[in-house]
N, C-alpha and C positions, 0 to 999 in steps of 0.2 A: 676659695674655701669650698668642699667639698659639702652636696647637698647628703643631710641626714634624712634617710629612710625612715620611714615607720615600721615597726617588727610588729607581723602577727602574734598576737598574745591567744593563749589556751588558755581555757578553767577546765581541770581534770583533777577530780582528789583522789591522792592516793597514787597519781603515775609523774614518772620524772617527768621536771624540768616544765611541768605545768603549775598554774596557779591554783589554789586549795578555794579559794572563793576571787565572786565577781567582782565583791569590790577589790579584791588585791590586783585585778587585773585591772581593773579600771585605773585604780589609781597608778598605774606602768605603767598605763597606755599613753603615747604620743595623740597628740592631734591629727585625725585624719587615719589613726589605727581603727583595727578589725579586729574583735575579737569571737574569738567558737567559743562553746559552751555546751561540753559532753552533758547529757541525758544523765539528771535527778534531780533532786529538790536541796534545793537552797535556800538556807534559812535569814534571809539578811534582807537592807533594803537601802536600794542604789540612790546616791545622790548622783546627776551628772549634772557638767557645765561645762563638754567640749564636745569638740567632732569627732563621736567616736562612731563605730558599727558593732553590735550585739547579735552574733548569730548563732542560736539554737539548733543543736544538733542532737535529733530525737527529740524526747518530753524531758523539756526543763521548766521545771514548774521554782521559781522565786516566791517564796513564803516571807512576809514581813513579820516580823517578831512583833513589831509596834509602828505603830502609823502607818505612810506609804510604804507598797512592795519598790515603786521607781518616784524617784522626785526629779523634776531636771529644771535647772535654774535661767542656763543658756546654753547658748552651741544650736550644734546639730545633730546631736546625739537620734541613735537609731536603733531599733529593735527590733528584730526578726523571729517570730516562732515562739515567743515565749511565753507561758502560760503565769499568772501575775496573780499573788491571793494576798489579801486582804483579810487581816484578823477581826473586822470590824466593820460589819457589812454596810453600816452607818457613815462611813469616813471614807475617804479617797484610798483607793488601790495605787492609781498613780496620778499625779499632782505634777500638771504641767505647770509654771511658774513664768519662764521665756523659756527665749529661742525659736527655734523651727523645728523640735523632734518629729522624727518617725516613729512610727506604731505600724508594722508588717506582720500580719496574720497572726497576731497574738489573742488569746484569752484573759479577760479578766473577768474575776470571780470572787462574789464576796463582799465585794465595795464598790464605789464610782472612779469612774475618769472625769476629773475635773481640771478644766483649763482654766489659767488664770491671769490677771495683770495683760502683757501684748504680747504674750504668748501665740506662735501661729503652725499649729501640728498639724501636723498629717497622719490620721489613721485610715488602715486601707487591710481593709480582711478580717479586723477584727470584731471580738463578740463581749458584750457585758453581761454577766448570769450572777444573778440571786444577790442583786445588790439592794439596800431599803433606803428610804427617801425616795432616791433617783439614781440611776444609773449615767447618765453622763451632764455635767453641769459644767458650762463656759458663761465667764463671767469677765471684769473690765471690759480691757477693749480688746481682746482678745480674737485670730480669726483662725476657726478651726477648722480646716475640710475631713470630712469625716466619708470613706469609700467601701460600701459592699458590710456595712453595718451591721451586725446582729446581736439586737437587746431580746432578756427574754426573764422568765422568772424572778421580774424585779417587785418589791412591794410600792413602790415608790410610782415617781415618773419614770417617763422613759428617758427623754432629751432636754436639758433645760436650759432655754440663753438666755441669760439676762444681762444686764447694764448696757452696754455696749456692744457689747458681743458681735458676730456675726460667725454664722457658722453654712455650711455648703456641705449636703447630706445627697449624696447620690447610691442609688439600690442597695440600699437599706433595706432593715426586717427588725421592725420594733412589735414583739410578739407578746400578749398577755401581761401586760405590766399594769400593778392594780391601782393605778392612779390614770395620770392623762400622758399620751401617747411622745405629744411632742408641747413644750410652753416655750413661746418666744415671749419676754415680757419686757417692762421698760422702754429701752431706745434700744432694744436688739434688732439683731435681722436674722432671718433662717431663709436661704434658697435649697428647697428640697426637689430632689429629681429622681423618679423611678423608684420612690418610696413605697413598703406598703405596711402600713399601720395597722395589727390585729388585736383585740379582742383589749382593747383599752378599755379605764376605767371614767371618767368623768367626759374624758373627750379624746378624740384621738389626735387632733390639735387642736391647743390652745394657745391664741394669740391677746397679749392686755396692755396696756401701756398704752405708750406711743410704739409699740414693735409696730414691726413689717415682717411679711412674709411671702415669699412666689412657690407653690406649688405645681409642678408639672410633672403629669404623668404615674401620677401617685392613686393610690387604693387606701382607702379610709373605710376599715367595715370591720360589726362584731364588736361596734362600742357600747359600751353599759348605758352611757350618755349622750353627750351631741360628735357628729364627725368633725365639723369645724367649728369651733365656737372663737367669735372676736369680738373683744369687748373692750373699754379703754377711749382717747381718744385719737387713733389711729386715723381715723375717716376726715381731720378737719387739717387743711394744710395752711402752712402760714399763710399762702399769696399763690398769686399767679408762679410764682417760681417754684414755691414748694416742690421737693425732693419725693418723687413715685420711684419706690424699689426698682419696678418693673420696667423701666426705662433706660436701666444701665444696662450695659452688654458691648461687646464688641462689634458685633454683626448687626446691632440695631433689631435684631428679628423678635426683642422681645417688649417693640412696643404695644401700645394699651389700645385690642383692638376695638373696644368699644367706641374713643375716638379716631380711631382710622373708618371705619364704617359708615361714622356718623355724618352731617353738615357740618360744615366749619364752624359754626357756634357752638353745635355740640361739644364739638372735641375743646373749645376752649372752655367751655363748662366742668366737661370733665377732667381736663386738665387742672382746674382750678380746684374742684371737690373732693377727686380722690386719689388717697392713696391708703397703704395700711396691708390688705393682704387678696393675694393674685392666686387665682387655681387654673391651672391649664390643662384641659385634659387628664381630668380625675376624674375618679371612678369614688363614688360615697353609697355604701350601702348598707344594711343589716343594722342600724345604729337606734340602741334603746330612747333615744329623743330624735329630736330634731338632728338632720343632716350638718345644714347651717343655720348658721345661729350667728346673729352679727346684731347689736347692742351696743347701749353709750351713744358713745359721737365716732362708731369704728367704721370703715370702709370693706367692701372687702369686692375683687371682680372674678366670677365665673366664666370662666369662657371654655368652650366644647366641654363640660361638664356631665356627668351622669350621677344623678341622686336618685335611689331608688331604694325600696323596701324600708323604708323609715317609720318606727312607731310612732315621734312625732311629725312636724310638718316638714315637708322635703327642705324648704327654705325658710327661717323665720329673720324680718327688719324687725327691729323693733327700738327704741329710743329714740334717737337723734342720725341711727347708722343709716347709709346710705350703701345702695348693692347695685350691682350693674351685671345682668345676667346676659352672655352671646352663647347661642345656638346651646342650650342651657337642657337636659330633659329631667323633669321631675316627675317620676312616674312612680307608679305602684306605692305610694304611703297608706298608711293606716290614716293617717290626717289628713291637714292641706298641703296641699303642692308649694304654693307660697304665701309667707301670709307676711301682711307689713302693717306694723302698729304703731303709736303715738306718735312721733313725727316722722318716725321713720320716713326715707325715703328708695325705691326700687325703678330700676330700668330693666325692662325684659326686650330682648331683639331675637328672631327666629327662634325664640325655647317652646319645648312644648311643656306643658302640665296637665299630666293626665293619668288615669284608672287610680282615683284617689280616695280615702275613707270619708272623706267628709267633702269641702270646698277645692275648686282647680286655684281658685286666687282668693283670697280673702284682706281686705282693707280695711282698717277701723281707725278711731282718733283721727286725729289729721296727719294722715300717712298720704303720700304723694305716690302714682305708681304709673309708669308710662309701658305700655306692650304695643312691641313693631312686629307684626308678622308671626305672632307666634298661636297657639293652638292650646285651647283649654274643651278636655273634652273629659267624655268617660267619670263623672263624679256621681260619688254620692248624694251629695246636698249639693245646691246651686252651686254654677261653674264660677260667676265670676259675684262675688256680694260685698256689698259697700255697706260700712254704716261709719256711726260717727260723720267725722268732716273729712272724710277721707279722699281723694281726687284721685282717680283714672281715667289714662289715657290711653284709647285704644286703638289703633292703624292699621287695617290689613290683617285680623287677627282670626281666627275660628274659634267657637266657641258651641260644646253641644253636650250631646252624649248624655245629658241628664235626667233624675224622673222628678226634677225640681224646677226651677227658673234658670234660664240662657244667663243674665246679668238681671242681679237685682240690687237698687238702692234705696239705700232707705237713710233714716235721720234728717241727718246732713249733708250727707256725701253727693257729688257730683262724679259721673260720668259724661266725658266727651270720647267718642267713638264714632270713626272715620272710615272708611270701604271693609268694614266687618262684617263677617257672617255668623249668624246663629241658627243654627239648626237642631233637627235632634233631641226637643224639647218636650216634655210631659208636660210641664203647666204650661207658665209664659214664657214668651223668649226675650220678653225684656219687661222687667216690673220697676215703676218708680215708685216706692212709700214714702214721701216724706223729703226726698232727697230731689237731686235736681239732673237734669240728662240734655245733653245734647248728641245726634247721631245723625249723620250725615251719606250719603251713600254706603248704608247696610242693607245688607238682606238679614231679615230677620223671619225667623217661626216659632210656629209655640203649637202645641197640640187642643191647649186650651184657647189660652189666648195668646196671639201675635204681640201687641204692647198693651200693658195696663198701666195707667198713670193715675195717682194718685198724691196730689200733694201739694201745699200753697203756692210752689214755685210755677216755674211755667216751662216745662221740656218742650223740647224744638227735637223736631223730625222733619230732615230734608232732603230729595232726592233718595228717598228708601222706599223698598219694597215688603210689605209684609204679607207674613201669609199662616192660616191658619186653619184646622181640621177639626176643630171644634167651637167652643164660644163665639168668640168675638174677633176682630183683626187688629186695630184698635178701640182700648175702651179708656174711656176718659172719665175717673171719679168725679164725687161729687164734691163741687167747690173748687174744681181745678182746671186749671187756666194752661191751655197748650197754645204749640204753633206748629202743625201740619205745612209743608212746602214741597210739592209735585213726591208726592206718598201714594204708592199704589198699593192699593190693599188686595188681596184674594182670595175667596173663601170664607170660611166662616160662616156658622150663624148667623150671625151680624156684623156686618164688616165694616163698619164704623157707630160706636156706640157712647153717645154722650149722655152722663148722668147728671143727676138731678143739682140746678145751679151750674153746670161748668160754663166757661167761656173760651172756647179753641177757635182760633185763626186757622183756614183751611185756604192754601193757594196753591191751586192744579192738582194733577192727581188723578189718581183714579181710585175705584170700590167694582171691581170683578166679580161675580158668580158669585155671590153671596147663596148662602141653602136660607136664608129667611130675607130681612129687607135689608137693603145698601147699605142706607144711614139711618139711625134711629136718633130722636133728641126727645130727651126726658122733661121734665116739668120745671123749669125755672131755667134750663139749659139757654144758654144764648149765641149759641156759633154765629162766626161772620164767615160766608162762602166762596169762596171766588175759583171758575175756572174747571171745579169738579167733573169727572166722568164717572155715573152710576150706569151701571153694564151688567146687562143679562142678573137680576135679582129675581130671586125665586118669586119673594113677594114683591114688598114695594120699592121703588128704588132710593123714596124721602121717606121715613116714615116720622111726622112729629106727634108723639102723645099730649094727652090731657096738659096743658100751660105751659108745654114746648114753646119756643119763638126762635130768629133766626131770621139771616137775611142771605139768600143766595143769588149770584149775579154770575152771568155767562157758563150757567152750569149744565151737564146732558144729561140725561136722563133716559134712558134706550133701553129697552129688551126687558124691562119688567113684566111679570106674569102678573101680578097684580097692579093696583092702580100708581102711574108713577109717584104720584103724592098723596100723602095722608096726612090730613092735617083733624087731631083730634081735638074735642073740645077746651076752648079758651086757650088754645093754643094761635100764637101771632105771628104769621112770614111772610116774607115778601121775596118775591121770584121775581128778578131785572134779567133780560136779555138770556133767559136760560130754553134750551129747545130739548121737546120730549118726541121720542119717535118709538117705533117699533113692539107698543102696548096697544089695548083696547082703550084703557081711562089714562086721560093726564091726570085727573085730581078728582082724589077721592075728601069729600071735607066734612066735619060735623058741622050741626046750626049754629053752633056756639064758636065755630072757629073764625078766627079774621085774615082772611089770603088776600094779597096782592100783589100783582102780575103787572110789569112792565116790559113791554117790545120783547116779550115770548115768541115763540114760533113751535107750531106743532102740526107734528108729521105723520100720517098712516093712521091716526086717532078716530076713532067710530063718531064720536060727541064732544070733541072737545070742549073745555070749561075754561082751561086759561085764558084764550083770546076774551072774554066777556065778563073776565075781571078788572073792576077799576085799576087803574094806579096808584104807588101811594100817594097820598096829600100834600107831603112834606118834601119838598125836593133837599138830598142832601146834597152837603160841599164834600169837599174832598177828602177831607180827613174819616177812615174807617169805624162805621159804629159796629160796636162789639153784639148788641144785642138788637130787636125791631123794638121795643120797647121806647124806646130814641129816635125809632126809625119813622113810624107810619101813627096815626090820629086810631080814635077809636070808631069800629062802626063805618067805617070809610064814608061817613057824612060830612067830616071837619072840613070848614076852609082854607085854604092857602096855608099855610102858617103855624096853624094851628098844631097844637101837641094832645096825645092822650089825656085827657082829664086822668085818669088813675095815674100816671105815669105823672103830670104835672103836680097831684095833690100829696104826692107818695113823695117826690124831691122834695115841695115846699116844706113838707113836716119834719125831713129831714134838715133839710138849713137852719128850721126855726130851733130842731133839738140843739144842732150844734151852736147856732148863735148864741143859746141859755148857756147851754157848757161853757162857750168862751166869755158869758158877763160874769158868772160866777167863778172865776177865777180873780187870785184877788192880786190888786194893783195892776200893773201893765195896761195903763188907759192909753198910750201912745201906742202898744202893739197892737190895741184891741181894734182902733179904732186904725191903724195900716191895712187888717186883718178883712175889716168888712168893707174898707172901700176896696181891696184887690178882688173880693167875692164879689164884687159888683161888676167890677170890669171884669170878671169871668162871665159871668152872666152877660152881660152886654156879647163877649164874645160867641159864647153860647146861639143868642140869638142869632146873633150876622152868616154863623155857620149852618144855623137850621132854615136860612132864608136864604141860604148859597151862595153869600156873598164872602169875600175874601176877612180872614179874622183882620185886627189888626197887630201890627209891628209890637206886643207884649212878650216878655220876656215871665216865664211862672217858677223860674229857678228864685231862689233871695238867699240871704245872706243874715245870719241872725247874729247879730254883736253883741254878748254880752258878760259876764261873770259866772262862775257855777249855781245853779240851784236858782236861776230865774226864770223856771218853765220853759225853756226854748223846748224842749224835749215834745211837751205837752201841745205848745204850739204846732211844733209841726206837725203831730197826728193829727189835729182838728185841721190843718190846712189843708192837707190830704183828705180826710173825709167831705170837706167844702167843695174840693176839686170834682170829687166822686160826688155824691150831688148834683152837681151841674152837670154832668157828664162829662167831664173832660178828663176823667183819668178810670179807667175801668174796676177800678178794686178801693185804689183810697188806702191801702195799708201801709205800715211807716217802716222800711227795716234800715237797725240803726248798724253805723259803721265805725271806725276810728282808724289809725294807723294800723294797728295790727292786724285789720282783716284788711287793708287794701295791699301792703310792703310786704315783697319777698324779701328774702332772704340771700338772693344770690340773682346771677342773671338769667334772664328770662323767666322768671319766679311773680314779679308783680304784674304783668299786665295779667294773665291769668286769675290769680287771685282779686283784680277790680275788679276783671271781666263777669265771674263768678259772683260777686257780691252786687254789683249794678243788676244782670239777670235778674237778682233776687224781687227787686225794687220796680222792676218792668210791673205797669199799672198803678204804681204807687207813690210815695215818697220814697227816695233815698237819702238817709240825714247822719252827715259828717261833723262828728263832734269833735273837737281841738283840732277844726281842719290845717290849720296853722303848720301843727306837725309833718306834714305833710313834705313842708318845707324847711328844714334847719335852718336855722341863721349858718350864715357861713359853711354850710357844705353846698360844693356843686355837683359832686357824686355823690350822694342820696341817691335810691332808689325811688326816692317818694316823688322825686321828679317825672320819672316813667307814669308814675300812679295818675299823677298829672294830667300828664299825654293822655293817657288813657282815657280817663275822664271826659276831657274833651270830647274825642273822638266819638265816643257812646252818646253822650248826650247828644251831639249836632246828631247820629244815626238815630235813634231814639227822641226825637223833640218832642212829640207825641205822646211816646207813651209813659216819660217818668218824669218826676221833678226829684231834682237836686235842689236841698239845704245842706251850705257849710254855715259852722258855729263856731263859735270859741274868743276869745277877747279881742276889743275890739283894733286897738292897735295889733294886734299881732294879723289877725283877718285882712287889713290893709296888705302887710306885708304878700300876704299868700296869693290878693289879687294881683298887686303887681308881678308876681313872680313868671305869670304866664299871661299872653295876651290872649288868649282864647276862653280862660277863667274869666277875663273882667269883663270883655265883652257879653258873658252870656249872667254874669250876674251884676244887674243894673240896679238891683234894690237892696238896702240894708234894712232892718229892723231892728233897733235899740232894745236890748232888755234893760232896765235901769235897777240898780237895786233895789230891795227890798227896804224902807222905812220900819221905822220901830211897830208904829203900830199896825201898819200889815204882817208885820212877823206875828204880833199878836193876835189875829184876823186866821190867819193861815191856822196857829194852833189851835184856835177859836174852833174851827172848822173841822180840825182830828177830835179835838175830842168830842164837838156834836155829831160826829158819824161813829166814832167808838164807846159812846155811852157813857161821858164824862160831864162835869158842871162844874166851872168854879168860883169858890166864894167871891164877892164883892175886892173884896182887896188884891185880890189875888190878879186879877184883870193888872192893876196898875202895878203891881210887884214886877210881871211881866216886862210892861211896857218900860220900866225902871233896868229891869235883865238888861234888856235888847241895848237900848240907849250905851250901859257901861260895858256891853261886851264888846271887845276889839276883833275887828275888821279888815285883819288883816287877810294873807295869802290862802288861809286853810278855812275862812268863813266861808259857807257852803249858802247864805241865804236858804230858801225856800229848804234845801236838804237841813241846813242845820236848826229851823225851827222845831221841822220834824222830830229832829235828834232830840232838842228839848223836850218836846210831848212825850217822844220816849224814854226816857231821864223822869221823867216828871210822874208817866204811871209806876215805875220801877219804885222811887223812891216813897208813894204813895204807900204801895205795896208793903215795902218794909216797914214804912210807917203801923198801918194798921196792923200787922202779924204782930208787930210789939209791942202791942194793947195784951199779949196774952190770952185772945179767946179760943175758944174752942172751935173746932167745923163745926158744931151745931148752931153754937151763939153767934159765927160767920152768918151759917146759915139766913139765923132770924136777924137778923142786924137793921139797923137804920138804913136805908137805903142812900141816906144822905153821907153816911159814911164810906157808903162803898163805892160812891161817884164822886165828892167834890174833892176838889185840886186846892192846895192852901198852898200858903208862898213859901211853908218850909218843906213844899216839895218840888223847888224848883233846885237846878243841879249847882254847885259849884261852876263859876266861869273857866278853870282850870280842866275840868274835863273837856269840852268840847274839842 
């Protein structure tokens, strides 16, 4: 059988033996024919479903009288050259449906290209003009590659995928379209390549759902709004296998460099977190908001990126989104360079952020922000600022350029930062408000001041250099608690300056060329010294004012112009094994002050004073006193043994306040009385340690068993100030914890955040309420297990300086000890909270309302105790909280009570007084409310 050709078919109106229209030629045509199509306008509108070829010859412009100018159902139908109108600028021009159509150098005009159903076209050269809505919409599961693209005078979107979709956009020109540029949404995907995005309205892309999206090599500038915005949740992947866009390819070249760069834990972090939308080598600029903009729970990775000229912030996280920034530069905004909000979470590796309107980084809420190598300079307001509970991390980073603070935190936020430099600084170059720091081989500057800490926590600075051309080098507020570790300071006014109350830990180190004296310590101040080098001070190299104290051991003291010590009035220090050389005075002292000098050595000195000072009285053991106060007797007359009378009379008053506290608290006779024999065997301790002998084998961690609302809370504050007291814990403050401040969220997310909240509790109590949680029944993978580890670890480093309380019921508290061996060995003691009886429930209320100026009748007393008795006990009684809750019930319905007597504010005014205090039994609440 003889194979049948395909005959070329014409469209020519008007010339023989051609077709009068396209569809009459279509409908001739064979499968796999070719049809021309002489130059004019056709009024009609093609349906196709075979393999056909459409080629224009000159302008042939297809007019649809109604709906699409082309619809194609299947095949592989193709169209060359032909310009496509659309009576309905609102509707599809041409409606792909299936198949695999071609689209070659065509126009459409008028309306959209919409692909639909599994539809998979190819357009390549063409342009969409003056279409409203959107000019091209791919929708099912449809995949469309779209080549050398040009949108332009749309009212609409530009590009829109939804359901399913996937679409593949290579040098493209999406121009002026007065909505957003490109929308991948749902479970779309868009890989765009060599795109450039102009003068968009809302965004120039936007990404929602669960879409994805890969960017490379694309120009986003000229948006009304954000250049990238992604929101949705795109950022949270099912699992460790979860599907990243950016990982398919045939060459492999287009994996995720943020974990290729990273450690192998990284990359499986990151593996596991993100996915959602990839930019490689774009260009983001000129854009009425933010550059990027990533929200919800979306992901989105930067790498060799340029965001620059942005009215808002080059970079905004914010939500749950999580961003991963490589070799990243955000420069020239009118805002911040990056900012990361509520839990957002940010990775920056070698970016820079810099010549910025306001902040280089900015942090707030509990946003998480890690910077490797990268460079915050050139800002308006401070380069790097924390507030909230916000955590950054910083490694190898530079940071300057500003006429405000290098890094400052404040609130809550912690900073830990690793071989950083700050430079370049107007004020400080690193200020703590309120927030918490740790910094480890930095170089740090400030013009004012080198570090200024201020705040309950306790920042640690170790192995760092500071240095400073004005104030201070380090200054350490008042009430706050550091730790200095081989820190050399330089310059300054005062190059190391302790205010009034602090207590800093100082080991090695040095204090250079100060323009005034080394170290200053203010009035209640109580550093403990070890190891110091004070070097060439203008003035003095110690200077302690009026009720300074301080204990310094193995310290140097050299090259002071003035006297190396000054010890002013009622100020208390003691100098062990420290040596002064290369002044005229070792110690300059007022009458009123109390120095003491042990195995000193003094060099080149005209008169020395230290050799001819006693010793202290009190020889210590091993363990670090924070202040001299602890340290030495008063008057250096005391015997052996012997403690300051002030210092003795000032603790005892304090034991006795808190012992009242804890009797007047009501019921808990078995905790009260565990309470003051453990304050005894502290005190026994106490003693063994101020006579040098070894403490004993006591464990001051416990374990408090018992139901909600039985004062465990209250207990442990008073057990901490007992502790403080005696001196064995330097602060005495209680900060409280639960699972959610100890559990990440992911791996390598909780030791951090224990670590972070233990810090907090350094000097103090830390108290674990529903520790139990800690541990699920039946999960082995919990997190909270790490939280665990962690714990341990810190306490055994830390035995000193904190105490751990877990709480919560008491069966379940068993569970939590057995869970780890290292938990039960360090907590040897329980304390029973018991519940609350009826008539201490009564007692308790008793007690609110004799503090808020309440009385009640006689009957009322036993109405009460009548409440308690029939109110049930179960899961949701709150004890001690739900009396409370009655008293407050109780003034409420009072309240109502007397307003509906009817009087006036003035008859208020003059009222009985017995009216406006006593409590009757019909204002006690319904048992159903509680």
């Amino acid at each position: 059988m003889r194979e049948v050709k395909s005959v070329a078919q014409r469209v020519a109106p008007g010339s023989w033996g051609a077709h009068r229209s396209i569809g009459a030629a279509v409908r001739d045509a064979r499968p796999g024919g070719v049809i021309t199509v002489q130059a004019g306008t056709y009024t009609e509108g093609l349906v196709l479903d075979k393999d056909i070829v459409l080629v224009a010859k000159g302008t042939v412009r297809l007019v649809a009288p109604r709906g699409p100018a082309v619809t194609v159902h299947s095949g592989r139908a193709e169209l060359r050259g032909f310009t496509l109108v659309s009576p309905a600028p609102r509707e599809a021009a041409v409606l792909l449906r299936g198949g695999e159509p071609v689209l070659r150098d065509c126009e459409i005009t008028g309306g959209r290209v919409e692909v639909a159903a599994a539809a998979a076209p190819l357009l390549s050269g063409c342009s969409v003009r003056q279409a409203e809505g959107m000019a091209v919409r791919l929708t099912g599961t449809s995949r469309t590659t779209l080549e050398a693209l040009t949108v332009g005078g749309c009212s609409g979107d530009g590009v829109v995928v939804e359901d399913e979709a996937a679409l593949e956009l290579t040098d493209a020109l999406v121009d002026g379209v007065a909505g957003r540029g490109i929308v991948v949404t749902a479970g779309a995907h868009a890989a765009l390549t060599r795109c450039e995005i102009r003068g968009s309205g809302a965004a120039a892309v936007l990404v929602d759902g669960h879409a994805s999206a890969a960017l490379r090599e694309c120009r986003l500038y000229e948006a009304n709004g954000q250049g990238v915005w992604v929101r949705g949740t795109a950022g949270r992947s099912p699992g460790p296998q979860g599907h990243r866009p950016w990982d398919v390819g045939p060459t492999g070249e287009d994996r995720d460099p943020v974990a290729a760069s990273s450690s192998a834990d990284d990359a499986v972090r990151s593996a596991d977190r993100i996915q959602g939308v990839r930019l490689r080598d774009c260009e983001i600029f000129r854009t009425g908001r933010s550059g990027v903009l990533a929200e919800d729970a979306s992901a989105i990775v930067l790498d060799r990126c340029h965001v620059h000229r942005t009215t808002g912030a080059a970079v905004l996280v914010t939500g749950e989104a999580v961003a991963e920034l490589v070799s990243v530069r955000a420069v020239d905004c009118a805002d911040t360079a990056l900012v990361v909000s509520a839990t957002g979470n940010a990775t920056a590796r070698d970016s820079t952020f810099a010549r910025t309107g306001a902040n280089g980084v900015y942090a707030t809420g509990e946003a998480e922000v890690s910077l490797t190598g990268c460079t915050v300079r050139e800002t308006t307001y401070t380069a790097v600022h924390l507030g909230g509970s916000a955590r950054v991390k910083a490694r190898d980073c530079g940071i300057g350029g500003t006429p405000e603070y290098g890094a400052r935190v404040t609130e809550r936020a912690e900073l830990l930062a690793e071989r950083c430099e700050v430079t370049d600084v107007e004020l400080t170059g690193l200020c703590v408000e309120g927030g918490d720091a740790a910094l480890r081989d930095c170089r740090i500057e400030g013009d004012r001041d080198g570090v200024r800490l201020i705040t309950t926590h306790r920042p640690l600075l170790a192995d760092c250099a500071v240095t400073s051309i004005g104030e201070t080098g380090v200054r350490v507020g008042r009430d706050t608690g550091a730790r200095l570790e081989n820190v050399t300071i330089t310059g300054a006014t005062t190059g190391l300056l302790l205010e009034e109350d602090s207590t800093v830990l100082v080991e090695g180190g040095a204090v250079r060329e100060s323009r005034g004296s080394g170290v200053v310590v203010y009035a209640g101040a109580r550093p403990t010294v070890h190891g110091l080098t004070v070097a060439s001070a203008a003035k003095n190299a110690l200077y302690v004012g009026d009720g300074g104290e301080g204990r310094y051991d193995d310290c140097h003291f050299t090259g002071s112009r003035f006297p190396a010590v000054y010890a002013g009035a009622r100020s208390r220090i003691l100098l062990r094994r420290c040596v002064v050389d290369g002044t005229e005075t070792d110690l300059l002292r007022d009458e009123e002050a109390e120095v003491y000098a042990q195995d000193c050595h003094v060099e080149d000195v005209a008169d020395p004073v230290l050799p001819t000072l006693p010793p202290p009285p009190v020889q210590q053991g091993s363990t670090p006193v924070p202040g001299l106060r602890r340290a030495v007797g008063a008057g250096g007359t005391a015997g052996e043994g012997e403690q300051d009378p002030e210092a003795r009379e000032s603790a005892a008053a304090k034991l006795e306040d808190l012992r009242a506290e804890l009797d007047r608290l009501v019921g808990l006779e078995g905790v009260k009385r565990d309470v003051v024999t453990l304050t005894k065997l502290m005190q026994m301790v106490k003693a063994r340690e101020d006579a040098g002998l070894a403490p004993p084998p006591l464990s001051r961690h416990l374990v408090f068993a018992g139901n909600p609302g039985t004062g465990k809370t209250t207990v442990a504050r008073l057990y901490g100030g007992f502790l403080a007291a005696l001196g064995l814990l330097s602060r005495g403050h209680l900060v409280e914890a639960d699972r959610g401040d100890l559990v990440g969220e992911y791996v390598g997310h909780t030791a951090p955040k224990t670590t972070a909240v233990f810090r907090r509790a350094l000097g103090g109590v830390l108290f674990i309420d529903e520790a139990y949680s800690l541990v699920p029944s039946g999960q082995f993978t919990d997190f909270g297990s790490e939280a665990v580890s962690t714990l341990v670890k810190l306490m055994e480093d830390h035995r000193d300086e904190v105490v751990v309380i877990v709480a919560g019921y008491p069966n379940e508290m068993n569970r939590l000890l057995e869970s780890n061996a290292g938990l039960a060995s360090r907590f040897t003691r329980t304390l029973y909270f018991d519940d609350y009886s009826s008539s201490e429930l009564v007692r308790i209320i008793e007690h609110q309302a004799d503090s808020h100026q309440y009385t009640f009748a006689p009957q009322t007393t036993a109405a009460l105790h009548d409440y308690f008795e029939m109110l049930p006990r179960g899961e949701q009684f709150g004890n001690g909280r739900s009396a409370r809750q009655v008293f407050q019930r109780m003034t409420e319905r009072h309240a109502q009570r007397v307003s509906e007597l009817g009087l006036s504010a003035v008859d208020l005014a003059s009222a009985d007084e017995e009216l406006l205090t006593t409590l009757l039994p019909v204002d006690l609440p319904p048992e159903e409310v509680l």
